[in-house]
CHARMM-style PDB file with segment names, atoms N, HN, CA, C and O in Angstrom:
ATOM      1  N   UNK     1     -22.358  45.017  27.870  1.00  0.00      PROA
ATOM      2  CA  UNK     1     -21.607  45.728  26.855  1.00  0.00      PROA
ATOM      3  C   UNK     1     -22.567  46.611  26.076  1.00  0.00      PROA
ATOM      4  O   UNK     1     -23.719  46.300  25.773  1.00  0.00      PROA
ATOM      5  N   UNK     2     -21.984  47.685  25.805  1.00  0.00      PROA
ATOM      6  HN  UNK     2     -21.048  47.938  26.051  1.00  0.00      PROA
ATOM      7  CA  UNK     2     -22.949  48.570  25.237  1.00  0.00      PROA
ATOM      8  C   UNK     2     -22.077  49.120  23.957  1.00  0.00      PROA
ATOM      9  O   UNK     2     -20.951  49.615  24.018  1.00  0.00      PROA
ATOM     10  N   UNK     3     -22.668  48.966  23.093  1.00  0.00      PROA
ATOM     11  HN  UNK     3     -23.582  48.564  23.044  1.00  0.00      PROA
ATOM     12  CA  UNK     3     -22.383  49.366  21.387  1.00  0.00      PROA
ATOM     13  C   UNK     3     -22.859  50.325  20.713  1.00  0.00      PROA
ATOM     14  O   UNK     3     -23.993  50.568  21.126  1.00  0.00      PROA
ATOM     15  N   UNK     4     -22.463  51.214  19.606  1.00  0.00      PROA
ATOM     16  HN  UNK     4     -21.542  51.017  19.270  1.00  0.00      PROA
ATOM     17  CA  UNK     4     -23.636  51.791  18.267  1.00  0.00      PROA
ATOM     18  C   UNK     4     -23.713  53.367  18.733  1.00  0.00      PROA
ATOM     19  O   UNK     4     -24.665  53.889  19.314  1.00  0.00      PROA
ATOM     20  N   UNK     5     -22.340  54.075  18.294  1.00  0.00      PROA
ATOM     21  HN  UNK     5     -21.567  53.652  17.822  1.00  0.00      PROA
ATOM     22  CA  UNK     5     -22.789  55.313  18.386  1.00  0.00      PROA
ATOM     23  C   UNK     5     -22.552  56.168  19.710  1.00  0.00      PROA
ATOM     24  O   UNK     5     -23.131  57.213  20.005  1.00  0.00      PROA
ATOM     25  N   UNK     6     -21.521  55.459  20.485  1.00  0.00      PROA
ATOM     26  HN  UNK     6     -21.051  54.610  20.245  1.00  0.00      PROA
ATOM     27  CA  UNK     6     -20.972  56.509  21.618  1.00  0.00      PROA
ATOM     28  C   UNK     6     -19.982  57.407  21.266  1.00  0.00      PROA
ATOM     29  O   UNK     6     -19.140  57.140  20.409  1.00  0.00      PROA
ATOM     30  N   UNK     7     -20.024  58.424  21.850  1.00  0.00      PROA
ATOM     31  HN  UNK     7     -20.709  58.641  22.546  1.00  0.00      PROA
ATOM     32  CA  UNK     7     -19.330  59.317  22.015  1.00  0.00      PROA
ATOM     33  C   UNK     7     -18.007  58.794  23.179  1.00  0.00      PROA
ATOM     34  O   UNK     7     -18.030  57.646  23.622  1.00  0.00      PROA
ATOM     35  N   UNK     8     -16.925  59.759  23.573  1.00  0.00      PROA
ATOM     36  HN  UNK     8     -16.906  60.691  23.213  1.00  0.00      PROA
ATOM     37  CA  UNK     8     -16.477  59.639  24.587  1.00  0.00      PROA
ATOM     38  C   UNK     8     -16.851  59.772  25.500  1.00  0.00      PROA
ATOM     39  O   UNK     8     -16.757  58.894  26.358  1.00  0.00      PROA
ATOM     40  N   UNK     9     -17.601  61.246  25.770  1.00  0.00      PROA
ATOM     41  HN  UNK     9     -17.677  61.959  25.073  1.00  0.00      PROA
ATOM     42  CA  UNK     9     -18.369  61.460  26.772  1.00  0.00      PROA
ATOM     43  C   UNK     9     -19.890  60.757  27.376  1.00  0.00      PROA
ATOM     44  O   UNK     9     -20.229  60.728  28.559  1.00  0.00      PROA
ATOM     45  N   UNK    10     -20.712  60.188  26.132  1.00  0.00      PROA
ATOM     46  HN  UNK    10     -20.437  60.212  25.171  1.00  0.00      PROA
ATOM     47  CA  UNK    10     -21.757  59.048  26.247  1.00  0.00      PROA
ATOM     48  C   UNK    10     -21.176  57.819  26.780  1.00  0.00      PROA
ATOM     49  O   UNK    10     -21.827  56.967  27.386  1.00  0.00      PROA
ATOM     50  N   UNK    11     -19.877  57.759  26.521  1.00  0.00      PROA
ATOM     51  HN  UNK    11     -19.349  58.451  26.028  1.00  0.00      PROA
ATOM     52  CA  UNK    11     -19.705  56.491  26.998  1.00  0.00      PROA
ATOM     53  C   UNK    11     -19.196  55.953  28.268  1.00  0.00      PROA
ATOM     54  O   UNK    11     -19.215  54.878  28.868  1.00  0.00      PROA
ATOM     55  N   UNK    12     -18.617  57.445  28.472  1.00  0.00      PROA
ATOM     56  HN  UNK    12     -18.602  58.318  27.985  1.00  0.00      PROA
ATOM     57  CA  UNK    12     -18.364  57.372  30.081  1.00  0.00      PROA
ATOM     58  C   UNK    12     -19.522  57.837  30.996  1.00  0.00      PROA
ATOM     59  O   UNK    12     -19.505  57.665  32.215  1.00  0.00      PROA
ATOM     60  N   UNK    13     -20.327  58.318  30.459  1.00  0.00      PROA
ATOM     61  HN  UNK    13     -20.342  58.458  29.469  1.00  0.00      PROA
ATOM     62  CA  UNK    13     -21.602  58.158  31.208  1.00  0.00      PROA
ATOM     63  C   UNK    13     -22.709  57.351  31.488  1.00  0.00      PROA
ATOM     64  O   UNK    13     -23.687  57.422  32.233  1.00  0.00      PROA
ATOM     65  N   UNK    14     -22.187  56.432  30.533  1.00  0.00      PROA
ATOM     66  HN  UNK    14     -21.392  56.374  29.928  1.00  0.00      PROA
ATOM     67  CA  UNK    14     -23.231  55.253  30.628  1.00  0.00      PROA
ATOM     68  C   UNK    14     -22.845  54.379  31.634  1.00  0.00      PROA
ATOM     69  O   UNK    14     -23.485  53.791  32.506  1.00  0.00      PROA
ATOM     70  N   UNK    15     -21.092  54.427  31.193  1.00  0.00      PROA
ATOM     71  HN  UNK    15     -20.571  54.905  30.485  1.00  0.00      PROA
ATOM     72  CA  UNK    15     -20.403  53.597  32.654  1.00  0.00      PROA
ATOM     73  C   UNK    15     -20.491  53.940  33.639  1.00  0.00      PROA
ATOM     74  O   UNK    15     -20.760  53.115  34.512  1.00  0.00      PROA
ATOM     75  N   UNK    16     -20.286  55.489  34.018  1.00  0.00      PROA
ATOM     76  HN  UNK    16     -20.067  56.159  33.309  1.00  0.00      PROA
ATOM     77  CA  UNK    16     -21.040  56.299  35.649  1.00  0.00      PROA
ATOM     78  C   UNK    16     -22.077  55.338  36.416  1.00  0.00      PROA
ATOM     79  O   UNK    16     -21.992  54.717  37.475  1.00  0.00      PROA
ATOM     80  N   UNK    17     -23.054  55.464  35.485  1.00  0.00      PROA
ATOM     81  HN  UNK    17     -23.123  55.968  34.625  1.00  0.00      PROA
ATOM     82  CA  UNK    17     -24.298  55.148  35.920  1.00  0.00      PROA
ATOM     83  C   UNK    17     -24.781  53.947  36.103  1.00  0.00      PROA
ATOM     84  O   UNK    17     -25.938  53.663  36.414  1.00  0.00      PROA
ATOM     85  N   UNK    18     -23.723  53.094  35.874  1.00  0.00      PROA
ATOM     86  HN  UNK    18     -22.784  53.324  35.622  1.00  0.00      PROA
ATOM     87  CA  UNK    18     -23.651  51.182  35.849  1.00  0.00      PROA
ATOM     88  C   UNK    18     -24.637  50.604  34.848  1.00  0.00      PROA
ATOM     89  O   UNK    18     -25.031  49.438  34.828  1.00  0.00      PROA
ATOM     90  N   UNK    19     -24.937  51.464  34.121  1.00  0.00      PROA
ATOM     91  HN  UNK    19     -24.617  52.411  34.137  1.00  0.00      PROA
ATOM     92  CA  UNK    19     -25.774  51.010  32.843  1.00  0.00      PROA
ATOM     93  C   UNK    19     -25.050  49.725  31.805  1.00  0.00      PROA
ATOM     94  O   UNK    19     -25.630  48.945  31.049  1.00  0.00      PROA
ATOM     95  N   UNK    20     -23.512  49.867  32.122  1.00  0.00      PROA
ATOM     96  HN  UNK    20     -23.041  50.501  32.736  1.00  0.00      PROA
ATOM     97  CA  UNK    20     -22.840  48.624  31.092  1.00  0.00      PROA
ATOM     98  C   UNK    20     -21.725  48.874  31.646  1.00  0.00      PROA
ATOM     99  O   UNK    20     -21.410  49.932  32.190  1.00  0.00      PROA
ATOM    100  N   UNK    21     -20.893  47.632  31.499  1.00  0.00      PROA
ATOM    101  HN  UNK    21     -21.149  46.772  31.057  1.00  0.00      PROA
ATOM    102  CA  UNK    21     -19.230  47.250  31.977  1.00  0.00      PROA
ATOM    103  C   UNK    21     -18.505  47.550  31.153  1.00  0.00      PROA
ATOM    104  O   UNK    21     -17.321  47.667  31.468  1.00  0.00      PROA
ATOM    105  N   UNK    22     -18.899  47.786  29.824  1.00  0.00      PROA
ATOM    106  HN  UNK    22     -19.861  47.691  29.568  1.00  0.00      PROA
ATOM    107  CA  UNK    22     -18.074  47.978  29.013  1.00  0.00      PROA
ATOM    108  C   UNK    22     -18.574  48.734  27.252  1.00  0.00      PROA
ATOM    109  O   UNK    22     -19.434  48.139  26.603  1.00  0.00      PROA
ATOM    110  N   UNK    23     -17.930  50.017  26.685  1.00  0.00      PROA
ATOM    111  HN  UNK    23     -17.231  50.501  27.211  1.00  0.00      PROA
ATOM    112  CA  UNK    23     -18.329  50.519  25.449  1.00  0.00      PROA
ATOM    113  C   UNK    23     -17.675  50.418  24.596  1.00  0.00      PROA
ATOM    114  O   UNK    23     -16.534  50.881  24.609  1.00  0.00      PROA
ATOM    115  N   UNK    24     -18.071  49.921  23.803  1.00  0.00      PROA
ATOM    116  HN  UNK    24     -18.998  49.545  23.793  1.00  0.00      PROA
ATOM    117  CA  UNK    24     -17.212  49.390  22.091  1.00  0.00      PROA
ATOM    118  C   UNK    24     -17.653  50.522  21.745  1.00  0.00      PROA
ATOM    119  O   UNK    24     -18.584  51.113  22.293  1.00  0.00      PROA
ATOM    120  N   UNK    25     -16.704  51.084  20.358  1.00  0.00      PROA
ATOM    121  HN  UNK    25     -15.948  50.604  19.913  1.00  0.00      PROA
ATOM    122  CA  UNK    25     -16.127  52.364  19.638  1.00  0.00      PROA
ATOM    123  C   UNK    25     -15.779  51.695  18.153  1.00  0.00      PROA
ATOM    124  O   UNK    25     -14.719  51.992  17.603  1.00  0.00      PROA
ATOM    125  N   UNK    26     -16.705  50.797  17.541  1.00  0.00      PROA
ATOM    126  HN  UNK    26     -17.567  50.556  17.987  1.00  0.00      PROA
ATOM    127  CA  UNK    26     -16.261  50.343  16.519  1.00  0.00      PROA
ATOM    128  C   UNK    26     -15.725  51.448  15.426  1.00  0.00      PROA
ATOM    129  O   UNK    26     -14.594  51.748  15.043  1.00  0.00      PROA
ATOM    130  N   UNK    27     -17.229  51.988  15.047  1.00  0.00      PROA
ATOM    131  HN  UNK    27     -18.147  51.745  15.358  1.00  0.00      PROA
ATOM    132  CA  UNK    27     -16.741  52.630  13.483  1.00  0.00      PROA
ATOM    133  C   UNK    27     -15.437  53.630  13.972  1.00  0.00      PROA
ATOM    134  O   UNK    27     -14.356  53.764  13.399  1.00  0.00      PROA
ATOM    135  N   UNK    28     -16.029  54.440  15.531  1.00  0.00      PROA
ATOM    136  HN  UNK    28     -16.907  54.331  15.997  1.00  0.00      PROA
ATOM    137  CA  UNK    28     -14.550  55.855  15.599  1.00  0.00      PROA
ATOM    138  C   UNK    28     -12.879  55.068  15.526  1.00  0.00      PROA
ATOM    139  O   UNK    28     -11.845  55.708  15.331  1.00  0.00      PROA
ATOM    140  N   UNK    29     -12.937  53.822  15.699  1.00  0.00      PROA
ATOM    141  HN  UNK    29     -13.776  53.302  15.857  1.00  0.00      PROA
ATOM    142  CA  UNK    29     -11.607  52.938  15.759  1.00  0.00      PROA
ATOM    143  C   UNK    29     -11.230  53.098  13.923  1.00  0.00      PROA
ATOM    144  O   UNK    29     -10.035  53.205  13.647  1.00  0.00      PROA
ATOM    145  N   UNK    30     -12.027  53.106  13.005  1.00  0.00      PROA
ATOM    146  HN  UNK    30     -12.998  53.019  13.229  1.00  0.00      PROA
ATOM    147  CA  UNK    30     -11.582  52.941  11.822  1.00  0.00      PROA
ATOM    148  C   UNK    30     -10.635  54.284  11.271  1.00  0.00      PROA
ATOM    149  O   UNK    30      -9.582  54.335  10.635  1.00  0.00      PROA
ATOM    150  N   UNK    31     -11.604  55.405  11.874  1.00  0.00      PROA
ATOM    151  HN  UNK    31     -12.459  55.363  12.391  1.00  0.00      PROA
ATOM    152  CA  UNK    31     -11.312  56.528  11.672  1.00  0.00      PROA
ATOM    153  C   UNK    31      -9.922  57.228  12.580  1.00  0.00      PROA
ATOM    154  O   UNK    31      -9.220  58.198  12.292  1.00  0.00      PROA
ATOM    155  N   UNK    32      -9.883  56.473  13.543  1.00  0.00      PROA
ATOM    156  HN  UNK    32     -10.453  55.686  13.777  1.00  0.00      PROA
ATOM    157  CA  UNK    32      -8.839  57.151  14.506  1.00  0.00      PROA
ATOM    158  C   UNK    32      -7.989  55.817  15.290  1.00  0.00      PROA
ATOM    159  O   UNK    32      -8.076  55.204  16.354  1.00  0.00      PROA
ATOM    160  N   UNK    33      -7.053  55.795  13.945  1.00  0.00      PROA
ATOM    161  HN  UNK    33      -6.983  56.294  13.081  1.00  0.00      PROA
ATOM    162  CA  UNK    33      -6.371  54.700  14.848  1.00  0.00      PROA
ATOM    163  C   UNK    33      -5.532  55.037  15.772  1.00  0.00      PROA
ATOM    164  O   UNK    33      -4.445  54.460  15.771  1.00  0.00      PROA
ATOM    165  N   UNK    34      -5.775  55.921  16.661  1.00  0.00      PROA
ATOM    166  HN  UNK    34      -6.658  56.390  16.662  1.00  0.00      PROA
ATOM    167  CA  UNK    34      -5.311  56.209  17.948  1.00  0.00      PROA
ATOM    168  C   UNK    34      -6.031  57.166  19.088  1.00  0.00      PROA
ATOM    169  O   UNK    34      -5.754  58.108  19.831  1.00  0.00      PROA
ATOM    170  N   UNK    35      -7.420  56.084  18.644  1.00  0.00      PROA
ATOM    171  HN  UNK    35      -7.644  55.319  18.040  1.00  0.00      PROA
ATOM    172  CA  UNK    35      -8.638  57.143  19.623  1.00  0.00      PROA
ATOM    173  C   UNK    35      -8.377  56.599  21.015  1.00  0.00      PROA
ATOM    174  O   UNK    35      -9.028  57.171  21.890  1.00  0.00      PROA
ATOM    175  N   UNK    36      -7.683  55.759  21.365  1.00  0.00      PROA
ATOM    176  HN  UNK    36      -7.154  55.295  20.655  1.00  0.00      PROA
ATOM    177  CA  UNK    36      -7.791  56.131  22.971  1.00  0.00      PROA
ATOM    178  C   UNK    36      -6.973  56.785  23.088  1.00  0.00      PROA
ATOM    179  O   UNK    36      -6.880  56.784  24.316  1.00  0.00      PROA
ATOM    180  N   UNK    37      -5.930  57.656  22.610  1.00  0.00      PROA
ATOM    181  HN  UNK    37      -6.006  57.657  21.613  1.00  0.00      PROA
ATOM    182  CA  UNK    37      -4.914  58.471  22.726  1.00  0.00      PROA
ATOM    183  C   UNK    37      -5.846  60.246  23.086  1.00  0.00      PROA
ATOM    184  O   UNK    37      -5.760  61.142  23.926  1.00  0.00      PROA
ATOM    185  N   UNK    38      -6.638  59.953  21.910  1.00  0.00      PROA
ATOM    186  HN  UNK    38      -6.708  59.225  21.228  1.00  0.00      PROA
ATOM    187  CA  UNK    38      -7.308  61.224  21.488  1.00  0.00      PROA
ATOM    188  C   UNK    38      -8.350  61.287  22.655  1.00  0.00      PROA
ATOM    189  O   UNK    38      -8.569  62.375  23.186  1.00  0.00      PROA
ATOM    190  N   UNK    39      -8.914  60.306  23.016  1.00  0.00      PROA
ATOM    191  HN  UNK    39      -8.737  59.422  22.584  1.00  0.00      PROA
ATOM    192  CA  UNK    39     -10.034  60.338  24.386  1.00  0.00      PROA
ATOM    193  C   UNK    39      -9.081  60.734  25.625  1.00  0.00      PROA
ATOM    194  O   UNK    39      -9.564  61.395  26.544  1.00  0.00      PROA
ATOM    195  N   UNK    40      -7.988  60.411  25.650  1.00  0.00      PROA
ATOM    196  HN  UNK    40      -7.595  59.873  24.904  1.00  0.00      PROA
ATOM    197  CA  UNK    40      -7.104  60.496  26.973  1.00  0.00      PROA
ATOM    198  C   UNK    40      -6.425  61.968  26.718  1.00  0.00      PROA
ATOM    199  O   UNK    40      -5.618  62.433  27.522  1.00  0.00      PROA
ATOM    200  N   UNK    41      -6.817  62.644  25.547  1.00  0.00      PROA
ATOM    201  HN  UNK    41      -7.473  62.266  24.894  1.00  0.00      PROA
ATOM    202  CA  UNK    41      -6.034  63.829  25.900  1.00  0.00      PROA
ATOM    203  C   UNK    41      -7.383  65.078  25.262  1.00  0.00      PROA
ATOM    204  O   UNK    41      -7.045  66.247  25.069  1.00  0.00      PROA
ATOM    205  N   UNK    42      -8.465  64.741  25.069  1.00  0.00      PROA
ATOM    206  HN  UNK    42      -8.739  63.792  25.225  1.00  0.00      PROA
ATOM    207  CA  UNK    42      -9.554  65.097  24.472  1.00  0.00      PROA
ATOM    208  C   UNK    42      -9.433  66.005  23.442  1.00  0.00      PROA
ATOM    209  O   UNK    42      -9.857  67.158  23.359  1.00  0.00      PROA
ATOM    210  N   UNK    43      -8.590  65.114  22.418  1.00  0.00      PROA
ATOM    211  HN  UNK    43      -8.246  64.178  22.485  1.00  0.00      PROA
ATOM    212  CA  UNK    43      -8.833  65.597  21.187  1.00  0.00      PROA
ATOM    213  C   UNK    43     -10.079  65.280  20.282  1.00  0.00      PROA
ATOM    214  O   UNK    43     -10.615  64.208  20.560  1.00  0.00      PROA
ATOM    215  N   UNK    44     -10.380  65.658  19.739  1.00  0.00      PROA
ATOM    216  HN  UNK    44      -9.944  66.529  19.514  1.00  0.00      PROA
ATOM    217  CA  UNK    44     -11.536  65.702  18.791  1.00  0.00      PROA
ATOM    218  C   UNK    44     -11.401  64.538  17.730  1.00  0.00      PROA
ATOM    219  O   UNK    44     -10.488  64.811  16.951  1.00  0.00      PROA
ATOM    220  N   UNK    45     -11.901  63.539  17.492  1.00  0.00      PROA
ATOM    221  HN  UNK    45     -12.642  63.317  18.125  1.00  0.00      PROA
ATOM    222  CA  UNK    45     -12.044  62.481  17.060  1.00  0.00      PROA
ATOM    223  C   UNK    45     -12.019  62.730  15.362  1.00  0.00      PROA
ATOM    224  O   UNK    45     -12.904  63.497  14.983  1.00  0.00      PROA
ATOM    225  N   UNK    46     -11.041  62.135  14.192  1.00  0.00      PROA
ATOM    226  HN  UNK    46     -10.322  61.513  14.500  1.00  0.00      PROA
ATOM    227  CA  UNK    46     -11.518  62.449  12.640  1.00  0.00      PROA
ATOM    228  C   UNK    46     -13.069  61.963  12.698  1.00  0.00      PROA
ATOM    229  O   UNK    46     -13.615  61.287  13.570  1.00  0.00      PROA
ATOM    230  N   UNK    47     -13.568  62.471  11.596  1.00  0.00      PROA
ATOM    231  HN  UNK    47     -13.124  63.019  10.888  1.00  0.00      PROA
ATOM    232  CA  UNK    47     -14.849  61.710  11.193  1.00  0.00      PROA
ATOM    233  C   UNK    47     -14.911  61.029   9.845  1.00  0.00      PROA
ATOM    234  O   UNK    47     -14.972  61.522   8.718  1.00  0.00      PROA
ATOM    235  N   UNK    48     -14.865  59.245  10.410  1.00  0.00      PROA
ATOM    236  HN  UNK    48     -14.815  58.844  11.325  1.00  0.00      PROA
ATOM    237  CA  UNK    48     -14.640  58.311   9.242  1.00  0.00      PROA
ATOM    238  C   UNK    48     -15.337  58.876   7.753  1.00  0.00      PROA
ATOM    239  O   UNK    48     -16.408  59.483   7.751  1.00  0.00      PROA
ATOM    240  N   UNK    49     -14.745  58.650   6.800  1.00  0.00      PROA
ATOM    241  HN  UNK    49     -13.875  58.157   6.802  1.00  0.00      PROA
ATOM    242  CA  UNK    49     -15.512  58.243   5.376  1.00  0.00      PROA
ATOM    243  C   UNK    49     -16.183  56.759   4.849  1.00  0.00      PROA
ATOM    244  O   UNK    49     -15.823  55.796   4.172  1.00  0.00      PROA
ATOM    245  N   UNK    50     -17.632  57.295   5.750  1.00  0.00      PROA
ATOM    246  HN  UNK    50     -17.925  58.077   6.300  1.00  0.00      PROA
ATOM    247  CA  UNK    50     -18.664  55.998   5.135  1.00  0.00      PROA
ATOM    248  C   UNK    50     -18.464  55.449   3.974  1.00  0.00      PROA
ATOM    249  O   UNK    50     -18.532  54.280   3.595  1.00  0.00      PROA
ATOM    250  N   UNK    51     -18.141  56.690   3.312  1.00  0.00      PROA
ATOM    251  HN  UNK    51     -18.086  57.639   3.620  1.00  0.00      PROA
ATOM    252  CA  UNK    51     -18.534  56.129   1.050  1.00  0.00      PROA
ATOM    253  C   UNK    51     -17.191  55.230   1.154  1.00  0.00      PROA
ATOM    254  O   UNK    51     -16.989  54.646   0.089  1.00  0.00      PROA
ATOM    255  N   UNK    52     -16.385  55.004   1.975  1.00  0.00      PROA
ATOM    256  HN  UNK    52     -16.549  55.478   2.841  1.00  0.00      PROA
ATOM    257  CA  UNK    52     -15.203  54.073   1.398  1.00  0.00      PROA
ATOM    258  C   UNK    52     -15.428  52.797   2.224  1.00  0.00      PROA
ATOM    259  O   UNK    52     -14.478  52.027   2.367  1.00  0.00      PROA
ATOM    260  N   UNK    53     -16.716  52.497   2.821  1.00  0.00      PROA
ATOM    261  HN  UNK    53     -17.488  53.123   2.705  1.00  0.00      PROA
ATOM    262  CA  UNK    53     -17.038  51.261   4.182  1.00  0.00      PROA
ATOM    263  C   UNK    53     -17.176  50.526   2.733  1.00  0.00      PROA
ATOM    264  O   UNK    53     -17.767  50.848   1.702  1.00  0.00      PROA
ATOM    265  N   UNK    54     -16.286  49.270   3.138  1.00  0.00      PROA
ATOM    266  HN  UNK    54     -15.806  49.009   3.975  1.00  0.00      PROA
ATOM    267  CA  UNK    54     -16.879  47.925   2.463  1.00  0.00      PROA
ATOM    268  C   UNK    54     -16.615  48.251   0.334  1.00  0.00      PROA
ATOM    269  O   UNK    54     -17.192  47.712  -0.610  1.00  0.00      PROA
ATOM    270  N   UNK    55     -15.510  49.338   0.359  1.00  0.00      PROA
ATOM    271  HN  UNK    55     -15.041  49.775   1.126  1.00  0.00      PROA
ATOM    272  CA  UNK    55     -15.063  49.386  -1.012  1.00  0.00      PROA
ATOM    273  C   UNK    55     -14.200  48.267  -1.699  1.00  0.00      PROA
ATOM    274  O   UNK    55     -13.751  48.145  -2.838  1.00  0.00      PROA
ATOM    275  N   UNK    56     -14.144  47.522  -0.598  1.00  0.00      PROA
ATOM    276  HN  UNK    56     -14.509  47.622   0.328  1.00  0.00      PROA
ATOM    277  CA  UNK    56     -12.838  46.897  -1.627  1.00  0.00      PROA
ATOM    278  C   UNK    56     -11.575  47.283  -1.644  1.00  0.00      PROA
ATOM    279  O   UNK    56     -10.653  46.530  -1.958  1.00  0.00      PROA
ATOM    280  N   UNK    57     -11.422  48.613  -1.272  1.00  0.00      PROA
ATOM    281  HN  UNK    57     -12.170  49.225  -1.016  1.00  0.00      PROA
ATOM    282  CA  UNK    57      -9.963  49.142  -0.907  1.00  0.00      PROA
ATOM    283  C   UNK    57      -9.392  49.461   0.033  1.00  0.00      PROA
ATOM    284  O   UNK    57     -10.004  49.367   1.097  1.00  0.00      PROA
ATOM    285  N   UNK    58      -8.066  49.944   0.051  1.00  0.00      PROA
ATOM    286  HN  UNK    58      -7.568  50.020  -0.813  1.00  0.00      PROA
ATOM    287  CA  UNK    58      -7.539  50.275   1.398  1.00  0.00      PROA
ATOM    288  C   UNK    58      -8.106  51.997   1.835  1.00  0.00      PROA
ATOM    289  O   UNK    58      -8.102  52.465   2.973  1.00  0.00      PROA
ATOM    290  N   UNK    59      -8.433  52.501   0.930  1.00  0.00      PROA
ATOM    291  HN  UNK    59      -8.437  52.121   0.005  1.00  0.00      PROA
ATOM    292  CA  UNK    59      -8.925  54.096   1.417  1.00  0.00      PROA
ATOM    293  C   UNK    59     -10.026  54.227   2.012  1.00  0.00      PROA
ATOM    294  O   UNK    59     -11.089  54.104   1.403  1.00  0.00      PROA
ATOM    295  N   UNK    60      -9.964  54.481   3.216  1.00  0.00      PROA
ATOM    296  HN  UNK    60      -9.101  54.581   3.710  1.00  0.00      PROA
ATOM    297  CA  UNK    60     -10.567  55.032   4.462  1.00  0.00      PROA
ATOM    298  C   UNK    60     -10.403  54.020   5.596  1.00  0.00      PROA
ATOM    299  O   UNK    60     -11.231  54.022   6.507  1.00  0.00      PROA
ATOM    300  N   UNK    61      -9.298  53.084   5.594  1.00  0.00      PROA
ATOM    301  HN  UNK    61      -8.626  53.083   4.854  1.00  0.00      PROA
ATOM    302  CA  UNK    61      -9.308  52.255   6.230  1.00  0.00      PROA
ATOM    303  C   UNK    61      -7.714  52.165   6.652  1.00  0.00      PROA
ATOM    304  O   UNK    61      -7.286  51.842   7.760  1.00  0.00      PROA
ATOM    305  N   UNK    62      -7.037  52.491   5.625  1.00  0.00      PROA
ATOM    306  HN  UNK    62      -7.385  52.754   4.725  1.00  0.00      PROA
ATOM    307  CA  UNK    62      -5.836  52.357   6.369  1.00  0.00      PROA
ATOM    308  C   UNK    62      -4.984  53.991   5.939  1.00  0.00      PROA
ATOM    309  O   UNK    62      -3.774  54.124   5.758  1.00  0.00      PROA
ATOM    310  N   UNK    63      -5.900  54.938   5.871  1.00  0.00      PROA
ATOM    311  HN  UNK    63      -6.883  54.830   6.018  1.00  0.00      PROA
ATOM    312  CA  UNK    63      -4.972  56.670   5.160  1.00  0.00      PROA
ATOM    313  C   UNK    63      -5.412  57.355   5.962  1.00  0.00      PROA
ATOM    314  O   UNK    63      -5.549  58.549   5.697  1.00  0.00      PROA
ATOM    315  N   UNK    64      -5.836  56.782   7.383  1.00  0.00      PROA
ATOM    316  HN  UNK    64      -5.724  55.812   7.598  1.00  0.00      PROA
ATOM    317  CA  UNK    64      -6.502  58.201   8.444  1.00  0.00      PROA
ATOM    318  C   UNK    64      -5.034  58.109   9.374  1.00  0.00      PROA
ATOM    319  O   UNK    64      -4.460  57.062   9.673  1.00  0.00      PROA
ATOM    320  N   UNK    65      -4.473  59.927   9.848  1.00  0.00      PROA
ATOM    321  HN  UNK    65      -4.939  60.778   9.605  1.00  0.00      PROA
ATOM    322  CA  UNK    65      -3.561  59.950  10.236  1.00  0.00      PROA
ATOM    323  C   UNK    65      -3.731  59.814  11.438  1.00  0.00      PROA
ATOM    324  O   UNK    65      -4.897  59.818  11.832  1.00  0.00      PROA
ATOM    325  N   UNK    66      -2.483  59.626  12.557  1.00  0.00      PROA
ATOM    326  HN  UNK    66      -1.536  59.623  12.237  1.00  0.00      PROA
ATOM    327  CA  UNK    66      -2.427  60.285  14.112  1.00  0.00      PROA
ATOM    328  C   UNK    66      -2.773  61.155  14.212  1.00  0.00      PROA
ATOM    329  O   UNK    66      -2.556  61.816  13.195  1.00  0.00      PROA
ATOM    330  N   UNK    67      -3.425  61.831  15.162  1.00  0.00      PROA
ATOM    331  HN  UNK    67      -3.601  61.294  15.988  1.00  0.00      PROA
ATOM    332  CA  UNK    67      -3.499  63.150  15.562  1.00  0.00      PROA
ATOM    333  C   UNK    67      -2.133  63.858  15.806  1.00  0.00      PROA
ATOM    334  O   UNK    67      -1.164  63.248  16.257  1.00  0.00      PROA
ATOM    335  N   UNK    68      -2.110  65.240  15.469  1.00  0.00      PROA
ATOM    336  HN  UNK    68      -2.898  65.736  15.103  1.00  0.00      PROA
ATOM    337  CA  UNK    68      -0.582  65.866  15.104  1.00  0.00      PROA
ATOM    338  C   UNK    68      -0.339  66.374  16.538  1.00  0.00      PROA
ATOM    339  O   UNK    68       0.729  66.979  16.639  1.00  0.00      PROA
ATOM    340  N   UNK    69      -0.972  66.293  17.537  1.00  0.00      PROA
ATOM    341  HN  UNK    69      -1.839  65.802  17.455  1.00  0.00      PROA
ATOM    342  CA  UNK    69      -0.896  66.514  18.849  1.00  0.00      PROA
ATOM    343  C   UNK    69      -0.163  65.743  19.956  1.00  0.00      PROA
ATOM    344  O   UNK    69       0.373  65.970  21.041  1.00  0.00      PROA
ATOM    345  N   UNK    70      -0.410  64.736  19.145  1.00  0.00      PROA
ATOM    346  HN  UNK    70      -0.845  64.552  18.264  1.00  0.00      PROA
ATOM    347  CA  UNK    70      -0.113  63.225  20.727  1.00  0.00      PROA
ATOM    348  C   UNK    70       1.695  63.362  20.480  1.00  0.00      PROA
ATOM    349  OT1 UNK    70       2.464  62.681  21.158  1.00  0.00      PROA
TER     350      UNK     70
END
């Protein structure tokens, strides 16, 4: 398993190359709760808001939209 900072495209290249069975997408999951949607139609991924990691609140964790595409 390979973690920390893939891209879509890093991550299917790592799998190409049998480097790992499998790529976790933690933080882009916070930001895009419908990134395998957005990888399967190659939309461009939001880019999470760090300053709200670990606030205590629901903002940046549950106010990121669908993509207006899918």
């Amino acid at each position: 398993m390979a973690s920390l900072g893939f891209s879509h495209a890093s991550g299917n290249e790592i799998l190409v190359k049998g480097n790992a069975d499998l790529v976790s997408f933690g933080t882009p999951f916070v930001a895009n709760p419908d990134l395998v949607e957005r990888f399967q139609r190659d939309i461009v991924p939001a880019v999470p808001d760090t300053s709200t990691f670990y606030s205590g609140g629901a903002a940046g964790y549950t106010d990121y939209p669908v993509a207006t595409t899918l």
